[in-house]
N, C-alpha and C positions, 0 to 999 in steps of 0.2 A: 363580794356581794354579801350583807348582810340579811336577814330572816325581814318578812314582812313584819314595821314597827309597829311596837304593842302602844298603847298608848302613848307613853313617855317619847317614843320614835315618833309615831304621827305629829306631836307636838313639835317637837325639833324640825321633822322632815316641813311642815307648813308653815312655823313661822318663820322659816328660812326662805322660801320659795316670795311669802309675803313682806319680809322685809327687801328682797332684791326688787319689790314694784314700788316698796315707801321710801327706800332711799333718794335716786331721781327725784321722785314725787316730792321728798322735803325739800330737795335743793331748788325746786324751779316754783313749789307755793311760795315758801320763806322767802327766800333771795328775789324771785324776778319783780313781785309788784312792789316793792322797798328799793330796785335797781330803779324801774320804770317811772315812780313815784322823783327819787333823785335825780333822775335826769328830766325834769318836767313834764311828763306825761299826763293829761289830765286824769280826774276819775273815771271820765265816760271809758278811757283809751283802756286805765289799767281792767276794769270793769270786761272791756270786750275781751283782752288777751285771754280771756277763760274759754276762747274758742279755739284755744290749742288743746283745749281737750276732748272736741271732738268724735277722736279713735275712740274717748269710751261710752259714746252714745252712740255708738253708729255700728258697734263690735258684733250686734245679734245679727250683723251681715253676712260676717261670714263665719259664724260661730257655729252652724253646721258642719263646714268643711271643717275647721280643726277638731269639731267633739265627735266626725265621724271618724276619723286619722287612725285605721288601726295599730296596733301595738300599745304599748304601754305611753304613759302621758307625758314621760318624760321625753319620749322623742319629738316633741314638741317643744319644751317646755326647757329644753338643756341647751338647744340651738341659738331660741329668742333671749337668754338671757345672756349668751357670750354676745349676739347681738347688741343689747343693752349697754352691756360695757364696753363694748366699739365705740358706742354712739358717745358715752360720758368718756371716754379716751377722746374723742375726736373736736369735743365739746372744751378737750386743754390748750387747742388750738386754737379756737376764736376766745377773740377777745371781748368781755363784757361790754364795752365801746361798740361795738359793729351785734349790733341790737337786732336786724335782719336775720344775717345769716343762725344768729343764736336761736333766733324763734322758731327759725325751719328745722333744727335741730334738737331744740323740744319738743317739734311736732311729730317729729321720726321716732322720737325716744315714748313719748304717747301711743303712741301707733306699735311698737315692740311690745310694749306694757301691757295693752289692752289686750293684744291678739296674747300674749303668755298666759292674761288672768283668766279667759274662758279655760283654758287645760289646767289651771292651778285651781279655779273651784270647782268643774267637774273631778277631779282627782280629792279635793274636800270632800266633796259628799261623797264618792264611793268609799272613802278613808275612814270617816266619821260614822261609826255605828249610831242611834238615834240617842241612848241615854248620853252620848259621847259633844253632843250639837253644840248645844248652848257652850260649854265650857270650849268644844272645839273652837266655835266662832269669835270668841272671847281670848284664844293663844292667834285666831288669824289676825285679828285687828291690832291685837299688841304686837303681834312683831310687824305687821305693817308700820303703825304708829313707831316703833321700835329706829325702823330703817329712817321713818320721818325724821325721830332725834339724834342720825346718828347724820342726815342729808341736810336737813333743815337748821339743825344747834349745831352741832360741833365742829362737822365741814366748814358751818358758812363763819364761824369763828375763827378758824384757821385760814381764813381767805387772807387776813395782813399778814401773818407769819409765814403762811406756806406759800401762799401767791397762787392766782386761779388755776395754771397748768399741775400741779402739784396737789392742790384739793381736787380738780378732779380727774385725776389717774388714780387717785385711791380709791375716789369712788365706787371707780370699774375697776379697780380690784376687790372691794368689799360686796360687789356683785358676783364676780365668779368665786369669794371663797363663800358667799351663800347658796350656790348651784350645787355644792361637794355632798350634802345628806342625800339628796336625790339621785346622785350617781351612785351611791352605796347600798341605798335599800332597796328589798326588792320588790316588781309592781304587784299593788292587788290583783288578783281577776277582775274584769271588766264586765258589769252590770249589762246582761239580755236588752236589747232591746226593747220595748214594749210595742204593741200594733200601730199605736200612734203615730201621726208625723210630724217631724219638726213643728211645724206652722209658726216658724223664728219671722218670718219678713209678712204673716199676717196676725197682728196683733188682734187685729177684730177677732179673729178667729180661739188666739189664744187665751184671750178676757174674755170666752164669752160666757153670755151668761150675766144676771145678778150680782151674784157672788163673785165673778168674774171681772166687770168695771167694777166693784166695789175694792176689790183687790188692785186694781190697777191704779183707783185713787190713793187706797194707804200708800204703796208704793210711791207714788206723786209728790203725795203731799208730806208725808213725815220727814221727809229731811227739807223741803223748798223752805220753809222758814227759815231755818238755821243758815242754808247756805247761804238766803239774799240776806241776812244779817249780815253775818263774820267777813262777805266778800268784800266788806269795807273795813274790817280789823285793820289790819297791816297801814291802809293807807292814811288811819287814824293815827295808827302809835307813830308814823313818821311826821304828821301834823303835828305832835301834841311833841316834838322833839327828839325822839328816841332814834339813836344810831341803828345801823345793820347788826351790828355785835352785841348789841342790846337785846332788838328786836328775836335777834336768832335764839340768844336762850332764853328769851321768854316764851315763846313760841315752840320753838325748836326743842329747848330741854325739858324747861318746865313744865309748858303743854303740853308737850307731846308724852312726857312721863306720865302727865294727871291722867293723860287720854289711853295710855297702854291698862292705870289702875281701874281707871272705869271700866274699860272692854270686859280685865278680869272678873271684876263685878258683877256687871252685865252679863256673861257670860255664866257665873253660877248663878246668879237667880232667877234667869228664865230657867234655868234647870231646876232648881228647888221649886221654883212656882209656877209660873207658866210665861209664858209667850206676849200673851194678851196683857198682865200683869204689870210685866217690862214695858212694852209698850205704853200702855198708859202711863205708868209712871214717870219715866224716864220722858216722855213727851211734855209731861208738865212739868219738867227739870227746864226743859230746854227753854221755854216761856219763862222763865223766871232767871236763866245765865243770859237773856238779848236783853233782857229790862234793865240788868245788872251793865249789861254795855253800853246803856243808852243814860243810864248815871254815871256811868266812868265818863263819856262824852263830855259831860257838862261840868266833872268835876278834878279830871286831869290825870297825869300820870302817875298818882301817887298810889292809884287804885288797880293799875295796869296786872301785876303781879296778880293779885287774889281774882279778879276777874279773868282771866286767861287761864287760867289752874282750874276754874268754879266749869268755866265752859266746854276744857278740853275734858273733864272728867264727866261731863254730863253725855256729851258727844260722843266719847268712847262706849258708856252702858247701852246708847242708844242704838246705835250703829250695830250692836252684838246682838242686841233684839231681833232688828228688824233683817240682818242678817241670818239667823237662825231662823226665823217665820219664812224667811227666803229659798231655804234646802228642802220644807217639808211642801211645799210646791213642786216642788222637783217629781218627771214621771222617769220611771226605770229606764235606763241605758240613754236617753236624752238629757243628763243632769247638765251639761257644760251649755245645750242651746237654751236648755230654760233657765238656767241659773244666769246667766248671759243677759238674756231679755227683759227678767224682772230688775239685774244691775244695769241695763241701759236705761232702764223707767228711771230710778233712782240719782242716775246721771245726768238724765235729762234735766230733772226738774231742779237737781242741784247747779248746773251748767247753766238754765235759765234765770235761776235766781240770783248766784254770781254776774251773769251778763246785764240784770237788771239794777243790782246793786248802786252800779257807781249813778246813774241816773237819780237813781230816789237819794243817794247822801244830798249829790248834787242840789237836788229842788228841794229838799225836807231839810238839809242840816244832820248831823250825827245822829244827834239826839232821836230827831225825828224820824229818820231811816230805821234805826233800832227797835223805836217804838212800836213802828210798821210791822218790823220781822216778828217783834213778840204777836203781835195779834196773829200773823199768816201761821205762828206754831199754835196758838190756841183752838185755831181752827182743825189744823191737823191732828191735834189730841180729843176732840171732837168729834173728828171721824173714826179714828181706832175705836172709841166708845161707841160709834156705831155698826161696828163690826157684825156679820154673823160667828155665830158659837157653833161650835160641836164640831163634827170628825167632816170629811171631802176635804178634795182639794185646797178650796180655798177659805176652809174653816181655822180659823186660830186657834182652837185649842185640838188641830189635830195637827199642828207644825211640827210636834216633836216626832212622830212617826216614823218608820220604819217605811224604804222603799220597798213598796210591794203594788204589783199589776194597779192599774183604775179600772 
């Protein structure tokens, strides 16, 4: 057992924790709607399959009982992820042909992931001192994004060489050798209580307030643009030509690399600047990488490269932002049920947008669909500008904050 990690360790110790949720996670975004798409599936079909993500709209369920779970978070958090690699063990057994049984076994593997990430960012925020957020948030999303390029690119590259049973037994080894930092350090003290109660399953109660549904919209809305765009990337790049092996490092490496460099980004300059800052910005990034896809649409794959790199890098700052404004919401000793319920808002809206996706390519055309999503992010950079200022709860520029009583 090694000393509770000083910075350098919390970094190791998190993005380890969050590359065992983005591995899976790259193999089943990358691979399955590029699977689904080659074996004829329409857009409406590949568009719905985003309802296997479900477990993580649905997590502020029971995200009480895990973030009341005394002891340390690992005893949570050390079980779900041998878990996890069961599942990608067991997943070397079906075959990508028998499309069924695969699905219910992504939904299992969703369902592991979700319930592990309430004890992995409540363990965030108790971990992360306040001047420590922004640049924290910024080492979670990269090694999430990390595990994406290592699920998403390299794995699904090694599918003709290695053959699926073989890509994915490493998988679910590359998950339990990222469980090992957490079995070696040792736990923080566990954050008092505050008087408050959960109020995870009433949302009215937890937005309330003003400031309160104003908060519930940012959350909403800053990512629904982006995600009803991109939900129709993958099934463009296989229209427009592009193999699996292709599609995987573009996606998988290169994206996913542009997207670990934005996080870092993202993650120092809402600490240099602020909260609010990033957000804005980075929101009008995001309006300007769908426009960029909605000209790739109409002018082929020869643009696929720098648009995919333009988007995932934008994605990644953006995500650090709004992640970070995410923690300083957070009230003392409830960090995993509210940090939980503002990442279900975020899920949601991402999960509706994905599920509306294939609809609008459908009746609008590439182009057209894109065009859409840029406006839905304009709107959403809109509303951060209509934020409230100053310190409370759900003030932006008191997100960087130190947990202390309400």
């Amino acid at each position: 057992m090694i000393p509770t990690p000083g910075a350098l360790g919390r970094a190791i110790l998190l993005s380890g924790l969050y590359f065992a949720q983005g591995l899976p996670f790259g193999i089943f975004t990358q691979a399955l709607p590029v699977m689904m798409r080659q074996q004829g599936y329409s857009l409406e079909a590949i568009g719905l399959s985003n309802l296997l993500a479900l477990p993580w709209v649905l997590k502020f369920l029971w995200a009480p009982l895990v973030d009341g779970h005394p002891g340390p978070r690992r005893r949570v958090i050390v079980p779900l992820n041998v878990a996890a690699a069961a599942l990608l063990i067991l997943l070397a057994g079906v075959p990508p042909s028998q499309m069924g049984p695969l699905l219910v076994v992504v939904l299992l593997c969703n369902l592991v992931a979700a319930t592990q990430d309430i004890a992995t960012d409540a363990l965030a925020v108790e971990l992360l001192p306040p001047q420590e957020r922004g640049l924290g948030n910024g080492v979670q999303v990269a090694g999430y994004r990390l595990g994406m390029v290592v699920g998403g690119g390299l794995l699904i590259q090694q599918f003709a060489t290695w053959g699926w049973a073989r890509t994915f037994l490493a998988a679910g080894a590359l998950v339990l050798l990222a469980t090992v930092p957490i079995l070696l350090a040792h736990a923080p003290e566990r954050v008092e209580r505050s008087a408050e109660p959960h109020q995870a399953l009433r949302w009215d109660r937890w937005f309330s307030g003003r400031n309160g549904r104003a908060w519930f919209g940012l959350l909403f809305l800053y990512k629904f643009g982006d995600a009803f765009g991109t939900g129709m990337a993958k099934p463009l790049l296989v229209d427009q030509g592009l193999q699996l092996g292709e599609i995987g490092r573009l996606m998988g490496v290169y994206g996913s690399g542009a997207a670990i460099t934005g996080a870092l980004f993202g993650g120092w300059f809402v600490a240099r600047w602020s909260v609010r800052a990033g957000l804005l910005g980075f929101g009008g990034a995001q309006v300007a990488t769908l426009l960029a896809y909605a000209l790739f649409a109409e002018h082929g794959p020869a643009y696929a490269g720098a648009v995919i790199v333009a988007e995932h890098l934008v994605s990644g700052m953006a995500t650090a932002a709004l992640f970070t404004a995410m923690m300083g919401a957070c009230r003392p000793g409830h960090s995993g049920t509210d940090y939980t319920v503002q990442a279900s808002v975020v899920v949601l809206a991402q999960g509706l947008g994905a599920l509306a996706s294939g609809f609008s390519a459908q009746a609008l055309g590439y182009a057209g669909h894109f065009g859409l999503a840029a406006a839905l992010a304009v709107g959403a950079a809109a509303w951060v500008a209509r934020m409230p200022t100053g310190g409370g709860r759900f003030g932006l520029a008191g997100a960087q904050r130190s947990l202390t009583p309400l």
